[in-house]
Structures are given as structure tokens and as C-alpha cells.
Backbone as a ProteinNet text record, in pm:
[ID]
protein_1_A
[PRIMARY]
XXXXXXXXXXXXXXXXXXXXXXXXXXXXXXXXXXXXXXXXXXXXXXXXXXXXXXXXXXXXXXXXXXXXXXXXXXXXXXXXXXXXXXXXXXXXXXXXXXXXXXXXXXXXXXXXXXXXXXXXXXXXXXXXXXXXXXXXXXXXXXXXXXXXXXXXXXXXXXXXXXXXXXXXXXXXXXXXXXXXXXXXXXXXXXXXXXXXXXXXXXXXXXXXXXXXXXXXXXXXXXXXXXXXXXXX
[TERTIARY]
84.6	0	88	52	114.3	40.7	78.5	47.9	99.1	52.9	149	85.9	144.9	117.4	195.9	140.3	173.5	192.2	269.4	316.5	308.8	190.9	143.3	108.2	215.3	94.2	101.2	53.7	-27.6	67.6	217.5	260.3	395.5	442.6	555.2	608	733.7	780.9	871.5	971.1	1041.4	915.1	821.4	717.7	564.9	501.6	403.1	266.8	239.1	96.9	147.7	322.3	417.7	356.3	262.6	181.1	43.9	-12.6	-125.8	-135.4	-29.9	-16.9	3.2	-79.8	-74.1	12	77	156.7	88.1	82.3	-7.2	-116.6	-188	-349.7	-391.2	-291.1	-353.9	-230.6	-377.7	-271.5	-157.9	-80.2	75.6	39.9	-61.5	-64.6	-166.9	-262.3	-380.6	-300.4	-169.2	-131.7	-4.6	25.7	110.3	-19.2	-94.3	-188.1	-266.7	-263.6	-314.7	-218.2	-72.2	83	11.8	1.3	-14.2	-123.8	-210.4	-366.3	-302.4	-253.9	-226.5	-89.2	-45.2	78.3	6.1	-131.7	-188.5	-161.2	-46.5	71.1	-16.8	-132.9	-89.2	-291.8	-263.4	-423.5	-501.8	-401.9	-406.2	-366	-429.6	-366.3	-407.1	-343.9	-332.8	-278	-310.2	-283	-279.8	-122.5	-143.6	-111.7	-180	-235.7	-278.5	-237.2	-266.2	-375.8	-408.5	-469.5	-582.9	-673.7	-820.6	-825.5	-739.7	-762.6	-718.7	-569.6	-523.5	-597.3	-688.7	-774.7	-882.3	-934.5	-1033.7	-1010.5	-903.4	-850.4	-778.9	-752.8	-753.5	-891	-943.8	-1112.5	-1165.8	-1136.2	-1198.9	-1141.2	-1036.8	-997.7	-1025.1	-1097.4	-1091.4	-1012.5	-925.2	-827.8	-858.1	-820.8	-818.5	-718.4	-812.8	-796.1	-821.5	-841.8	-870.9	-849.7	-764.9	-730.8	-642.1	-649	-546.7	-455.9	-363.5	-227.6	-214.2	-150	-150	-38.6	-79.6	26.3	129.4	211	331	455.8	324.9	412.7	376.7	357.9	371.2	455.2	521.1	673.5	775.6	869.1	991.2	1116.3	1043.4	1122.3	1083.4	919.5	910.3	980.1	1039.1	1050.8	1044.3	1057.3	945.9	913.3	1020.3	999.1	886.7	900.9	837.7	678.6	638.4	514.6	433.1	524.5	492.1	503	575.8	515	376.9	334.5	249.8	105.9	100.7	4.2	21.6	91.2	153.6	25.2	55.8	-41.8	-196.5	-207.1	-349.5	-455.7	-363.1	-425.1	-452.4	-386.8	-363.5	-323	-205	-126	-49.2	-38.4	47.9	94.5	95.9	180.3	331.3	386.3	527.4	597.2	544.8	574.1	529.5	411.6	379.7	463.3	436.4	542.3	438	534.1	473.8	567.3	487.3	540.7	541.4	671.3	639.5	641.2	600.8	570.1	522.5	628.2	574.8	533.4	440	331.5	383.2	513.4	565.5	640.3	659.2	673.1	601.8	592.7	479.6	525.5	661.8	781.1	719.6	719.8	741.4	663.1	713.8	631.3	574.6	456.9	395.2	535.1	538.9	617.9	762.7	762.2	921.7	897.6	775.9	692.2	699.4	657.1	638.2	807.9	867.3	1034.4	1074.1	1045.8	1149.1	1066.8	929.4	840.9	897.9	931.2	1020.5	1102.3	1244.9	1319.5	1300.6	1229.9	1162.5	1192.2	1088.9	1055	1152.6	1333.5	1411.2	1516.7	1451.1	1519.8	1450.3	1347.2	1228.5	1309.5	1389.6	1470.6	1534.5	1517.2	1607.4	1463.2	1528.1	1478	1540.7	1420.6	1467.7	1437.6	1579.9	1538.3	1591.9	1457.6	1545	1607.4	1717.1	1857.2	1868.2	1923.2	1974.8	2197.5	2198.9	2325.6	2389.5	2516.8	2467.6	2544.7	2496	2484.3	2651.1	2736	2866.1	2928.6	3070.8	3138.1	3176.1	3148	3132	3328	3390	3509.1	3582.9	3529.5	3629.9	3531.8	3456	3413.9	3553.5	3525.7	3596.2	3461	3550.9	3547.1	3545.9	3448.7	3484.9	3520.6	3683.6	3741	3787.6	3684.4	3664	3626.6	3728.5	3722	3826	3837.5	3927.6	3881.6	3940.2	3849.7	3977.9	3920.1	4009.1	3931.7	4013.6	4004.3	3993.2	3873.1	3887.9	3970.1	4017.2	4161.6	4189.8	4270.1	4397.8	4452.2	4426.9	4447.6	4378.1	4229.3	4107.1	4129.9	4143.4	4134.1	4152.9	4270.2	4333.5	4185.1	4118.9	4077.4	3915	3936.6	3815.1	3684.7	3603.5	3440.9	3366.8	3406.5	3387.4	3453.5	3593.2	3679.4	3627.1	3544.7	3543	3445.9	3426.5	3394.8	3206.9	3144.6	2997.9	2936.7	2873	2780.8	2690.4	2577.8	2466	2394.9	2269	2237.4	2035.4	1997.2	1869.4	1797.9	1714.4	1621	1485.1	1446.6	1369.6	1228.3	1216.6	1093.1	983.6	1066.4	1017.6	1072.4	1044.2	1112.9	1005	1083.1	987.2	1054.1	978.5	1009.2	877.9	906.1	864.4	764.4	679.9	598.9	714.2	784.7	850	992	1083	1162.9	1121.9	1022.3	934.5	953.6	932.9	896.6	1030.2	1168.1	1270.4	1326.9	1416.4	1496.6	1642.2	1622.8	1735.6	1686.4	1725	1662.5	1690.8	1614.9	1599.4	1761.5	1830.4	1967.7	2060.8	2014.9	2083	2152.7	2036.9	1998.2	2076.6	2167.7	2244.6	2081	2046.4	1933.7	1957	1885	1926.3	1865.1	1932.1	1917.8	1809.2	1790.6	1683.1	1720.4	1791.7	1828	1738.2	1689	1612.5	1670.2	1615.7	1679.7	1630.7	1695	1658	1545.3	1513.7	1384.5	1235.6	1257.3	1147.9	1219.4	1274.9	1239.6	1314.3	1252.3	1310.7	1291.8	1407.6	1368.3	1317.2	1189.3	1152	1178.3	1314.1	1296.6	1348.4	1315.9	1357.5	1270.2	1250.1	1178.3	1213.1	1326.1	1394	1381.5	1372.7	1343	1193.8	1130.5	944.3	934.9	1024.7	1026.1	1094.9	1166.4	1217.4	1121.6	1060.2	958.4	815.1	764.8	635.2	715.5	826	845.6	882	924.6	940.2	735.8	675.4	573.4	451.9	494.7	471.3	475.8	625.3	681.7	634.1	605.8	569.6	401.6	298.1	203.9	121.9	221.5	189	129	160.5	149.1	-57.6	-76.8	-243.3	-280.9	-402.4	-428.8	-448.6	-466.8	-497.7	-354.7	-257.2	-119.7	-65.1	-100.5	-72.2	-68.6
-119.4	0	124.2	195.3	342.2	464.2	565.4	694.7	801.9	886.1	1013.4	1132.8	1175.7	1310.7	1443.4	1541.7	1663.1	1755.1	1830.4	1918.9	2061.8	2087	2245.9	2341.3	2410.6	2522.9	2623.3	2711.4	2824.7	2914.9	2948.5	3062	3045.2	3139.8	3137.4	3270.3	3279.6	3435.8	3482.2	3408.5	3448.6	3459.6	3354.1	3367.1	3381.7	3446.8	3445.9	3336.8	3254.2	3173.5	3089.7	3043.5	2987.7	2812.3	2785.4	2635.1	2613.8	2749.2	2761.9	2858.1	2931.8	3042.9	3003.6	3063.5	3033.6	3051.7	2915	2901.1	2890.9	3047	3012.8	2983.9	3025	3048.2	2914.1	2848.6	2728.8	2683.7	2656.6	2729.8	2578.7	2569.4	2521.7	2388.1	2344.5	2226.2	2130.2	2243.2	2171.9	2095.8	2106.5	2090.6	1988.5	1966.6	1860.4	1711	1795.2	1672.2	1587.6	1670.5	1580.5	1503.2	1594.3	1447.8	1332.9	1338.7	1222.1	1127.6	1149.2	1119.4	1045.6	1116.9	1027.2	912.1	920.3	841.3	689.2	698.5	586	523.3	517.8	424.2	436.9	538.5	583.9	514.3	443.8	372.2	565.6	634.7	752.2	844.2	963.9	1129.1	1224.2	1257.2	1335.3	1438.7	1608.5	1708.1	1770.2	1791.9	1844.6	2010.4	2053.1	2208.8	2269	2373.4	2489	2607.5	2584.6	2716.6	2690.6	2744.8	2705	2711.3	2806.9	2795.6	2642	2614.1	2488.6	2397.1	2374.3	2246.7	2222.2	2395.4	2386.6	2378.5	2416.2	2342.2	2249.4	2111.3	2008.8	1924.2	1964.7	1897.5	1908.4	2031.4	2034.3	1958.6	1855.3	1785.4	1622.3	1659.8	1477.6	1449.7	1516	1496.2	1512.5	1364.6	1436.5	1533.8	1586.8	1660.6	1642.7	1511.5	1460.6	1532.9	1653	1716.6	1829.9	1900.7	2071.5	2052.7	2132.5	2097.9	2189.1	2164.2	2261.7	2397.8	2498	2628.2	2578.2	2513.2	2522.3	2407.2	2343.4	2296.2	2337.9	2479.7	2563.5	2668.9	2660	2798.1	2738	2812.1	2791.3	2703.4	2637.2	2587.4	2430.8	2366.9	2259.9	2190.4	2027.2	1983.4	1919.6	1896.5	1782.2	1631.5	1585.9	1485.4	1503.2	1612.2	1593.5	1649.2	1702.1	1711.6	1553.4	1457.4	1355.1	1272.5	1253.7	1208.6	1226.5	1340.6	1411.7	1414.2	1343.9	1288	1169.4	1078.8	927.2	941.2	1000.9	995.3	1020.9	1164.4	1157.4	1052.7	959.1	933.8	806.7	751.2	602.9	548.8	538	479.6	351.1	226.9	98.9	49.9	-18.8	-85.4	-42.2	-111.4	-58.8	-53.2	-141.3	-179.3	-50.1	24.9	108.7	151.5	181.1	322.2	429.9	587.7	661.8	756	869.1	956	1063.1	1159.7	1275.6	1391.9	1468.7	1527.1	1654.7	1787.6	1877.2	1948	2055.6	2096.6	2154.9	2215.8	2290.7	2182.5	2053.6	1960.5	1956	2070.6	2084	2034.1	2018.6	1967.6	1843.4	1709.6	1639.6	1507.5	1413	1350.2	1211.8	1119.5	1090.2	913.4	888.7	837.9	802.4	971.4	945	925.5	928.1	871.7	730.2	653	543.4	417.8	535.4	461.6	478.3	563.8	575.4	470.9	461.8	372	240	204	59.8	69.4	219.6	202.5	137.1	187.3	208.2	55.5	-16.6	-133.3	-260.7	-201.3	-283.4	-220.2	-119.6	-85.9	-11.4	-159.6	-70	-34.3	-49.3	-17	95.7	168.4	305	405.1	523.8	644.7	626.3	682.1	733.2	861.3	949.4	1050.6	1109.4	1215.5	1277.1	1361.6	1373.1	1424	1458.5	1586.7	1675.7	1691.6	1657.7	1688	1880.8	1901.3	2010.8	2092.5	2209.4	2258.2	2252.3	2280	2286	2202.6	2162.1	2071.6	2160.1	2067.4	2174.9	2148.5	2077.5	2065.6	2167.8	2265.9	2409.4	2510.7	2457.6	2603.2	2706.6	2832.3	2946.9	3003.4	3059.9	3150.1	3297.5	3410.4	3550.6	3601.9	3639.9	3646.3	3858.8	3940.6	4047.6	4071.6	4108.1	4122.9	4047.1	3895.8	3820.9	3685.2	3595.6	3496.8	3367.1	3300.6	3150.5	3080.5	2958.4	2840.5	2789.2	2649.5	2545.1	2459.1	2439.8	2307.9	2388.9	2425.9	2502.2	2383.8	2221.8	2131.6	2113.4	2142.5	2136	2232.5	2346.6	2436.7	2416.1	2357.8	2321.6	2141.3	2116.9	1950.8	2022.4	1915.6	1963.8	1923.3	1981.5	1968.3	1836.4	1736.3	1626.4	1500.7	1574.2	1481.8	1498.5	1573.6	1605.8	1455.3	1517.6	1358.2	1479	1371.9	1445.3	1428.4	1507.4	1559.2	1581.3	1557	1538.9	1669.8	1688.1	1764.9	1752.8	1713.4	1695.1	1790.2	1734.2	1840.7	1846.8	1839.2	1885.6	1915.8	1770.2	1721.7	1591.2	1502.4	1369.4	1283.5	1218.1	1145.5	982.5	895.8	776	701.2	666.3	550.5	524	407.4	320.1	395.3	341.3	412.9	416.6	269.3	254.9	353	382.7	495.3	658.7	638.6	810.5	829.3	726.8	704.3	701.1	698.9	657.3	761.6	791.5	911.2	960.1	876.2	899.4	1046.3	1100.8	1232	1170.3	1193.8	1145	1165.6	1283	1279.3	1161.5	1199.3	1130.4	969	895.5	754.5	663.1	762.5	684.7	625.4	722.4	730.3	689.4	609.6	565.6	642.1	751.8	825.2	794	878.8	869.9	982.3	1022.9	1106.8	1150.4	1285.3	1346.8	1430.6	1459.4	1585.2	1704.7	1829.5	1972.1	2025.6	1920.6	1955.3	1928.1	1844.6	1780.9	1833.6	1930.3	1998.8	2122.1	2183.5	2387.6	2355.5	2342.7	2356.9	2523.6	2517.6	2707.4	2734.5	2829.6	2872	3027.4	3072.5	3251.3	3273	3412	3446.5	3410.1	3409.5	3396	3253.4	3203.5	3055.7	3006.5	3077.6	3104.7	3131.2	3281.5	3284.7	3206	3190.8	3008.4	2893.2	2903.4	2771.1	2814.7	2915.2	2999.2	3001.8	3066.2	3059.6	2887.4	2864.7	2672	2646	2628.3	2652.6	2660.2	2816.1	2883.4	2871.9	2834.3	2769	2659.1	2515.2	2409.8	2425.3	2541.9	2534.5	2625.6	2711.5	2833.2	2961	3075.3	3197.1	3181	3206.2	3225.9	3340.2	3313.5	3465.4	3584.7	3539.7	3626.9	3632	3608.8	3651.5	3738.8	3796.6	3864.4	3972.7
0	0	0	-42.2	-88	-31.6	33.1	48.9	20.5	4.1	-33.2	31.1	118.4	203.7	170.8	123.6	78.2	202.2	237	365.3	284.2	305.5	203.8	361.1	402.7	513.7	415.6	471.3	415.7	425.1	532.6	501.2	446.6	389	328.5	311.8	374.7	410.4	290.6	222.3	109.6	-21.5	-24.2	-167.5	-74	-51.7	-0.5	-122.3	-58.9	-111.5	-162.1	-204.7	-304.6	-261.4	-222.5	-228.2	-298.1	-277.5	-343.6	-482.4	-456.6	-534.5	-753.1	-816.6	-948.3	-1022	-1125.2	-1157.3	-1364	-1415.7	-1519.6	-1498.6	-1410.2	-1380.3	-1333.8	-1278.9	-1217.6	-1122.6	-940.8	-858.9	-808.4	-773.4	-735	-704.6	-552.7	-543.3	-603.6	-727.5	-775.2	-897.4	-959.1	-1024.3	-1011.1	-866.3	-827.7	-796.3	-733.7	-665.2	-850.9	-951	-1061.3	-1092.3	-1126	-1106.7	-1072.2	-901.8	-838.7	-878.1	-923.2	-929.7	-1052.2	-1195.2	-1304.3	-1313.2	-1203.3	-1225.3	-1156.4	-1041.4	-1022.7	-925.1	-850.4	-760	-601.4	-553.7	-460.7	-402.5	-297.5	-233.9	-207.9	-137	-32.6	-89.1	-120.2	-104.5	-24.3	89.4	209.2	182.3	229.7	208.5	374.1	451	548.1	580.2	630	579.3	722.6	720.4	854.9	802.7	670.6	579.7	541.3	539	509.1	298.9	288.3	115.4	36.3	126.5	96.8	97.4	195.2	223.5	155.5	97.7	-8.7	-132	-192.2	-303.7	-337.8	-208.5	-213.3	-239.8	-120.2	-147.8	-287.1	-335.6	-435	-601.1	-577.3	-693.4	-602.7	-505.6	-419.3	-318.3	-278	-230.7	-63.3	38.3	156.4	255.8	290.4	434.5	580	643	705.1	828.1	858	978.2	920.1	1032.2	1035.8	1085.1	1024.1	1094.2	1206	1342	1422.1	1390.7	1473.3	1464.1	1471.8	1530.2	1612	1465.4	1408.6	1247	1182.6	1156.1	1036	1047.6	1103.9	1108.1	1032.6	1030.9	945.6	1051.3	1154.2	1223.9	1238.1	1186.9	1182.9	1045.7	1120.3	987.5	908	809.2	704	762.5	822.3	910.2	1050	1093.5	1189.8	1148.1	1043.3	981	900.1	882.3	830.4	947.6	1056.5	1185.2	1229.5	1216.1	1260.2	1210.1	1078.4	947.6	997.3	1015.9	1043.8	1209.8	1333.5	1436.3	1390.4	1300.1	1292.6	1243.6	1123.7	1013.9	1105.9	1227.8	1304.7	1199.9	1139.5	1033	1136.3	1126.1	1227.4	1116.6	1002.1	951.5	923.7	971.3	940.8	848.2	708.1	589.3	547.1	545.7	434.2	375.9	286.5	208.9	164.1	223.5	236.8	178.6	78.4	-18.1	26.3	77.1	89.4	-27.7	-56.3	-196	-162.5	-203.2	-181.2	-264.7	-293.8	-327.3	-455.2	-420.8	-567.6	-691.7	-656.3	-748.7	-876.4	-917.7	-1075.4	-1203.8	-1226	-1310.4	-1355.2	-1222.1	-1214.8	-1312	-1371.1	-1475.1	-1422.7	-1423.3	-1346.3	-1326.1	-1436.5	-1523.2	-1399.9	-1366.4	-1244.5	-1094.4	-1090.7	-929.2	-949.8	-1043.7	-1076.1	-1069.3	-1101.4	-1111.2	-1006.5	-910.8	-796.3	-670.9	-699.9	-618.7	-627.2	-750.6	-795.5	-733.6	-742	-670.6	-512.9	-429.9	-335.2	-292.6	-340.5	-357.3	-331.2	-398.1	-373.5	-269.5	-187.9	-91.9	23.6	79	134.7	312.8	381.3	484.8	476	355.2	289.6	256.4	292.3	225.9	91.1	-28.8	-146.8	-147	-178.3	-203.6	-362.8	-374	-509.7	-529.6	-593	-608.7	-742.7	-783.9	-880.3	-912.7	-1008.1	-1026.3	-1008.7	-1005.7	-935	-1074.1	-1140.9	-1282.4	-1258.3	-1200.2	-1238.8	-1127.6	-1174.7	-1016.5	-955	-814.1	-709.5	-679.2	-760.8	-731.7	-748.6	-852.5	-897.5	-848.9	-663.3	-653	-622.3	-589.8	-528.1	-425.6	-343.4	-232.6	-250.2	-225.1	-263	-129.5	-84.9	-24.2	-42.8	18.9	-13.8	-152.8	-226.9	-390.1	-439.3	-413	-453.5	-458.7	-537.9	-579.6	-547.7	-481.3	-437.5	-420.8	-517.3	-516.7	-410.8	-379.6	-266	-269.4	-415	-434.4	-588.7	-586	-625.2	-759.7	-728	-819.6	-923.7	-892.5	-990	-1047.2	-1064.8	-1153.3	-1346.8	-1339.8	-1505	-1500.2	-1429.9	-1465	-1531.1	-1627.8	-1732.8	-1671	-1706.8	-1645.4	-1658.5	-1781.3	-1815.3	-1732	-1667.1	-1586.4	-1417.4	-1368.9	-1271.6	-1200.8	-1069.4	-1009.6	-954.5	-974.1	-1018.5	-850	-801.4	-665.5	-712.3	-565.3	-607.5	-485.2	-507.4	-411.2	-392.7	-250	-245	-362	-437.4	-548.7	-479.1	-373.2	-267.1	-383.8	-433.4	-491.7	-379.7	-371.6	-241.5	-224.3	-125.9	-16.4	-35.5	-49.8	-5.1	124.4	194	326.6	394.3	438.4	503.4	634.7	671.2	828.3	937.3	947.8	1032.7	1033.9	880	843.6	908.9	875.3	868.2	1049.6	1142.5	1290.4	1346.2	1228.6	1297.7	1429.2	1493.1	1541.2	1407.6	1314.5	1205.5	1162.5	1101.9	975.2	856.6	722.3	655.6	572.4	539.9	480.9	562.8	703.8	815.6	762.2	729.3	715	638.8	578.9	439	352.5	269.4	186.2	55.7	-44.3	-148.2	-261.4	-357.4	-456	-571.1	-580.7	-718.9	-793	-922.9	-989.9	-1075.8	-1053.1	-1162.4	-1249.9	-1412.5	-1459.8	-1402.7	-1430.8	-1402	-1446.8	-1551.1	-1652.8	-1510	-1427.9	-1366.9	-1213.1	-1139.8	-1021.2	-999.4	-979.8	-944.9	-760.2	-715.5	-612.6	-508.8	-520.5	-540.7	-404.3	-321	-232.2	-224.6	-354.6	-404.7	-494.7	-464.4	-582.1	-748.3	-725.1	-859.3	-903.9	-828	-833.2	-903.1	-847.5	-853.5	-1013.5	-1061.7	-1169.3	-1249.2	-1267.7	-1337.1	-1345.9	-1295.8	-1282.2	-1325.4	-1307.5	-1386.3	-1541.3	-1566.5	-1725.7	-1809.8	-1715	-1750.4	-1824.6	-1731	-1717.2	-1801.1	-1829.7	-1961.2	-2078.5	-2112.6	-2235.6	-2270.8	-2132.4	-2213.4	-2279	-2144.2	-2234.3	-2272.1	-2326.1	-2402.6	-2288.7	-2268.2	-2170.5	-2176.3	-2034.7	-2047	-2064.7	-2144.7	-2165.4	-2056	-1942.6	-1846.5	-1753	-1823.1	-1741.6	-1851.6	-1963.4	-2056	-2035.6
[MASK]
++++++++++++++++++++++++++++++++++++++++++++++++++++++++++++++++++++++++++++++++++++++++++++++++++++++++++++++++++++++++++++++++++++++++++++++++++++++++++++++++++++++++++++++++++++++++++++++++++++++++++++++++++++++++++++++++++++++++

């Protein structure tokens, strides 16, 4: 059995509404939660929410809401783990086998197609978090340091080694998380766990936590399906 619980509250201090908020006239998580719906994989779709708009435009594609999330996990200090604990008590979730999807709301990229592969993944490593992971646009081997108005190298060796030769890093793409009831319940954190990767392209997650980010992902967006007339 499969679940997938969405961690949508309502506020957001760098993008204000950036869960509900419209992405091309159709708003953020009405457009992750159809992802989920067409990819098929999932018995359960749970939406946990502190916001009354969130819960009504969950309900309103089917989707439950079975409970409010309290104040105290919706600040910028609860964390994704401990909001999916927290769905895990309300819902009286006991099997320890489940597997349970965490999936957050701005995942709009995502193709139903790559829920479906990483669930497989899942599958042959159900004692493991899968998480998904992004290559990172350049190696992080020839970063530099801006050292006033001066620029140094972290290894001084990489510099002359070609971009093709470099040794490749990965970095959470803060799309979702799969594990187990019993994983989700652990005292581990989910990076914590030695977690087993699921690689996505750039094409399928913006991880939005800047404005600039927001805009990157509205023009992604856009492009694949043509500007709406009422954002014109």
C-alpha cells in the first residue's frame, strides 16, 4: 500500500501563497496533486495544511484533508519529518511496511512516469529512504570563495581539470522522499539515514525557495504550455 502526504501550510515568508499560489493560472498544489492522481501508484492522497484555502482546493480535486495541521508545524522551524510524523499519528497509520510519499506541493515539473520509477526504486530498498537528487549545474570541485574582492580556489588542483573529468555531486532536489511508516517514525533524519538516490533531470524539479526561483519555474511553465491569456 502506498500513500502520499503533501506538507502544504499556508505561510511562506520568502514567496508568499508559493503552495497555493498560481503558476499560469492554475494554482501550485492543484497541479502537483493531478501528477499524483495520473501516475496511479498511490491507495491515499493526504494534504497536510494549517490554511483554510489549501484544504479547499484540495477537497476540491478529491483529495483528503482529514485534519489541520496545528500552529506550532507551520513555522519555518518545523521539519518535514516531523510534519509527516504528525500525518503518520493523525491518520492512526500501524503498519510498518507502508510506504509513504512525501511530496511537496511545488513539485509541478514532475512527470507521473518518475513517481512510478522511484516507487520501484523504493521497492528494492524498502529499509532506505529514497530521495530525489539533482546533479549540481557545475562541479562543485572548482568552486571558489569571494574572499573580499578576490576569488580563491577550494583546491587550487582542480582548476586546469576539465568539467567532463570532474567527479559528479549530487544535491537533495527537494521534490520527495519515499520511506517506510517505520523509516518516517525513525529518530534517524531522513539525509541522516544513508538514503538511497533517485536522480532526476533539471527539466522535472526547481527547487523554489527565491523568488527567482518562482520565476524560473512559472516561465518553464509557460513555455511548455503556451502563456495564459490572463497573465498577458
Amino acid at each position: 500500500m502506498q500513500i502520499a502526504i503533501l506538507p502544504a501550510r499556508g505561510g511562506s515568508k520568502r514567496i508568499p501563497q508559493k503552495n497555493y499560489r498560481e503558476l499560469n493560472g492554475l494554482p501550485t498544489i492543484i497541479r502537483t496533486l493531478e501528477i499524483l492522481k495520473e501516475a496511479n501508484i498511490f491507495d491515499r492522497i493526504i494534504v497536510s495544511t494549517d490554511h483554510p484555502e489549501v484544504e479547499r482546493l484540495a477537497k476540491s480535486v478529491g483529495v483528503e484533508v482529514p485534519f489541520r495541521r496545528p500552529e506550532k508545524l507551520g513555522d519555518d522551524h518545523a521539519t518535514t519529518k516531523q510534519v509527516i510524523e504528525h500525518a503518520i499519528e493523525k491518520l492512526g497509520l500501524k503498519d510498518p511496511s507502508l510506504a509513504i510519499c512525501c511530496i511537496y506541493p511545488t513539485s509541478v515539473l514532475l512527470k507521473p512516469e518518475t513517481l512510478k520509477s522511484s516507487l520501484e526504486l523504493f521497492r528494492k530498498n524498502l529499509s532506505s529512504f529514497v530521495v530525489s537528487v539533482k546533479e549540481f549545474e557545475h562541479p562543485i570541485s572548482r568552486a571558489m570563495t569571494v574572499d573580499q574582492s578576490t576569488l580563491r580556489p577550494l583546491d587550487l588542483s582542480m582548476l586546469s581539470c576539465r568539467t567532463q573529468d570532474c567527479k559528479i555531486f549530487v544535491h537533495d532536489a527537494g521534490q520527495f522522499y519515499w520511506g517506510s511508516l517505520a523509516s518516517w517514525l525513525s529518530d534517524t533524519g531522513i539525509l541522516e539515514s544513508e538514503p538511497v538516490p533517485f536522480k532526476i533531470n533539471s527539466a522535472e524539479g526547481v527547487d523554489v525557495d527565491t523568488m527567482d526561483d518562482w520565476l524560473l519555474l512559472n516561465a518553464l511553465i509557460q513555455y511548455r504550455e503556451g502563456k495564459n491569456e490572463s497573465t498577458k
